[in-house]
N, C-alpha and C positions, 0 to 999 in steps of 0.2 A: 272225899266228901261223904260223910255220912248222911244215911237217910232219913231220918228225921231234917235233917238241914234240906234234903234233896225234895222231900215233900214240901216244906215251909215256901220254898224259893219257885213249886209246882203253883202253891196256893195264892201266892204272891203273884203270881204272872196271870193267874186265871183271876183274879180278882180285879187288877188293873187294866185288863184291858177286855173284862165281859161284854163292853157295849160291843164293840170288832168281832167276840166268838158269836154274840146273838145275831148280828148282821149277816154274819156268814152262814148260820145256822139257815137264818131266812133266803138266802141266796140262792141254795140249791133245795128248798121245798117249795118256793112261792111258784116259781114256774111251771112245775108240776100241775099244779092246782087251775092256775089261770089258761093254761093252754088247752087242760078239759074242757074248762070253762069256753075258752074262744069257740074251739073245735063246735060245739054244740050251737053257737051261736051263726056261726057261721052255716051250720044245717040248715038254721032255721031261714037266714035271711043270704043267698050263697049269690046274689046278683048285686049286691052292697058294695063290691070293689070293683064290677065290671063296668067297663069303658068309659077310667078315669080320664078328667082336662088334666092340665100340664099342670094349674093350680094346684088341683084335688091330690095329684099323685105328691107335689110339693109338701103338703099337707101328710101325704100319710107317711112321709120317710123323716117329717117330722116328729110324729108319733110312735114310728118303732125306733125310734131313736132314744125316745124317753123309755118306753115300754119296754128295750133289752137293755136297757141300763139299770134301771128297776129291777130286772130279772121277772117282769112282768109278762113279757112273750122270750121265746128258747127260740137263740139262732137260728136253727133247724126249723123250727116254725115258721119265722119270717121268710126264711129261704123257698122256701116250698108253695107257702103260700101265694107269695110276691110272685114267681116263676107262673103257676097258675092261675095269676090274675092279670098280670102286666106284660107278663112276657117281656123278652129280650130286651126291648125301651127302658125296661125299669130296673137291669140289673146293676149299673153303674149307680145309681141311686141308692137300692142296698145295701153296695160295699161303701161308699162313703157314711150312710148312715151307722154303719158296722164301727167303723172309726169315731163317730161323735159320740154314739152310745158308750165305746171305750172310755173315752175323756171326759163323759159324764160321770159313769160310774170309777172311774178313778178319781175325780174331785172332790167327791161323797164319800168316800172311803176317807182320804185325808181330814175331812170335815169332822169322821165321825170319829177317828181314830189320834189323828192331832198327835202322830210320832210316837204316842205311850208307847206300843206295840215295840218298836222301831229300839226307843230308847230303854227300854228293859232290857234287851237283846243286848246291848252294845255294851252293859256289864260287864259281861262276859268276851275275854279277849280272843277267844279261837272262835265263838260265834260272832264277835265285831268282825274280824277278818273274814271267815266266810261271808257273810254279808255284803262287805266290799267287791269280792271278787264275782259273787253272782252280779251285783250290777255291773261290774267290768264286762260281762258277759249276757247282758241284759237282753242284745239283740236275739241272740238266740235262745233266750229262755222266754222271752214274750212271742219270737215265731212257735215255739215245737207246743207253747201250751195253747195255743191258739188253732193250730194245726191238728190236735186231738178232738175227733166228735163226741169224745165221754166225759172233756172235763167242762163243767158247766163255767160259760162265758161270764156269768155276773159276778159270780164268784173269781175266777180270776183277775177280774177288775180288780178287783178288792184285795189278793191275795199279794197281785206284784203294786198297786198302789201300795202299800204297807212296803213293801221294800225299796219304795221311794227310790223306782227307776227311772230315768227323764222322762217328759211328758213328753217332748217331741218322737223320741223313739219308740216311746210306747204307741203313738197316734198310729206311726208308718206302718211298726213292725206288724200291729193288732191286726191293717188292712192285708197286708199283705199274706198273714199268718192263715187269715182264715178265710184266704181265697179257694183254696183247693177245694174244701168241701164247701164253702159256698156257691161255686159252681157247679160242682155234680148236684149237689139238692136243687138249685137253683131250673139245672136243665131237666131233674126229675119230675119237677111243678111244672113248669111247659110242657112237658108230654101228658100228661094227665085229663083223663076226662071228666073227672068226677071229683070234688076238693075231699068230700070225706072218706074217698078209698084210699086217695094219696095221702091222709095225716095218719090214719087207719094203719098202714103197711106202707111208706114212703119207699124199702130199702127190701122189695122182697128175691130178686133175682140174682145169682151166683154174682155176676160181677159187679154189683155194690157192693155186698159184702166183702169182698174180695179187696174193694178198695178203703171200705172204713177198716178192716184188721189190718191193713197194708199201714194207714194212716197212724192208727192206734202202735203198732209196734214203732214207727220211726218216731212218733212223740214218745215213747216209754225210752225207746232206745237212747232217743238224743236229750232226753230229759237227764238220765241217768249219766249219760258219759257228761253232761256241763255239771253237772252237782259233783261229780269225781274230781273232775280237774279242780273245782274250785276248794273243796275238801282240802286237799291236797296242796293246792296251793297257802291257802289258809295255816293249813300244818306247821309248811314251810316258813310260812314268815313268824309263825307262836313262837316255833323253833327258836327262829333267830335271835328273836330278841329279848326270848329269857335267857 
């Protein structure tokens, strides 16, 4: 394939599906911004969550539910937060709102994305076949990116929405994926005295760190050995049936 054609068919895909690159574009800056933004509000008014009714906490798993689907408040944020304010009462409430924010923001991706994405892609018969194979292996690709504290949560909504992996398995896997570090954040906000030292420095002693690079290498790791096998498998069946 020559390059002029290899550029044409570059220009071609970024032009058909720019609404999905600017989304995603938005997905990993907007949180940045709004979580200064929360952090500082929360200085100002730091007794606004404390000693919520059953309603009110109803209420606010309501709200991070919309707000990390949005990419409007960062996992990590709610986690810490919530732990700091609700303590243990409220952490069952987190991880299901964890889930509904998933299936929000995968609804919204489909909305805005409408398979362009998807059906460019499947032009192409060694990338139609990987395609396949990654959702054949969906389970473990929505736990280990979920599982990572570096890859930003709204954005991957969006990323495995686009590969149109079931919605039921995405719901499960998404809870389950990002149980691990939503617990350790989760119990680092219950210990805490002070909410703006713990958004400040949540992860400052040897054995957090210890446990986010631990986290970080088995999602790098397992990321990489499912995209091999699928590679691979992919290969195999191009093979075949040329």
């Amino acid at each position: 394939m020559s390059s002029m054609l290899k550029l044409s068919m570059l220009r071609t895909f970024i032009r058909e599906n720019a609404s999905s690159f600017v989304s995603m574009l938005l997905l990993v800056a907007v949180p940045l911004v709004v979580s200064s933004t929360a952090a500082v509000f929360l200085y100002q008014y730091q007794d606004l969550l404390r000693d919520l009714s059953w309603p009110q906490m109803l209420l606010y798993f309501v709200v991070i539910s919309v707000t990390m689907s949005l990419a409007l408040t960062p996992t990590t944020f709610v986690a810490l937060v919530s732990g700091f304010y609700l303590g243990w009462p409220g952490f069952a409430g987190v991880v299901v709102s964890y889930g509904i924010a998933s299936l929000i923001g995968y609804t919204l991706a489909r909305l805005i994305d409408h398979g362009k994405m998807m059906n460019f892609l499947n032009r192409f018969e060694k990338t139609k076949y990987l395609m396949q194979e990654l959702r054949d292996q969906s389970w473990s690709l929505i736990f280990l990116t979920r599982i990572s504290p570096v890859l930003p949560f709204a954005l991957m909504n969006f990323v495995l929405s686009l590969l149109q992996v079931d919605k039921v398995r995405f719901f499960i896997a998404s809870m389950v994926g990002m149980l691990p570090r939503t617990l350790f954040f989760y119990w680092v906000g219950t210990q805490a005295s002070d909410v703006i030292k713990l958004l400040q420095d949540p992860g400052s002693n040897k054995g957090s760190q210890l446990l986010m690079i631990s986290l970080i290498i088995i999602s790098i790791g397992g990321l990489y050995f499912v995209f091999d096998q699928a590679l691979k498998k992919a290969l195999r069946k191009a093979t075949a049936k040329n």
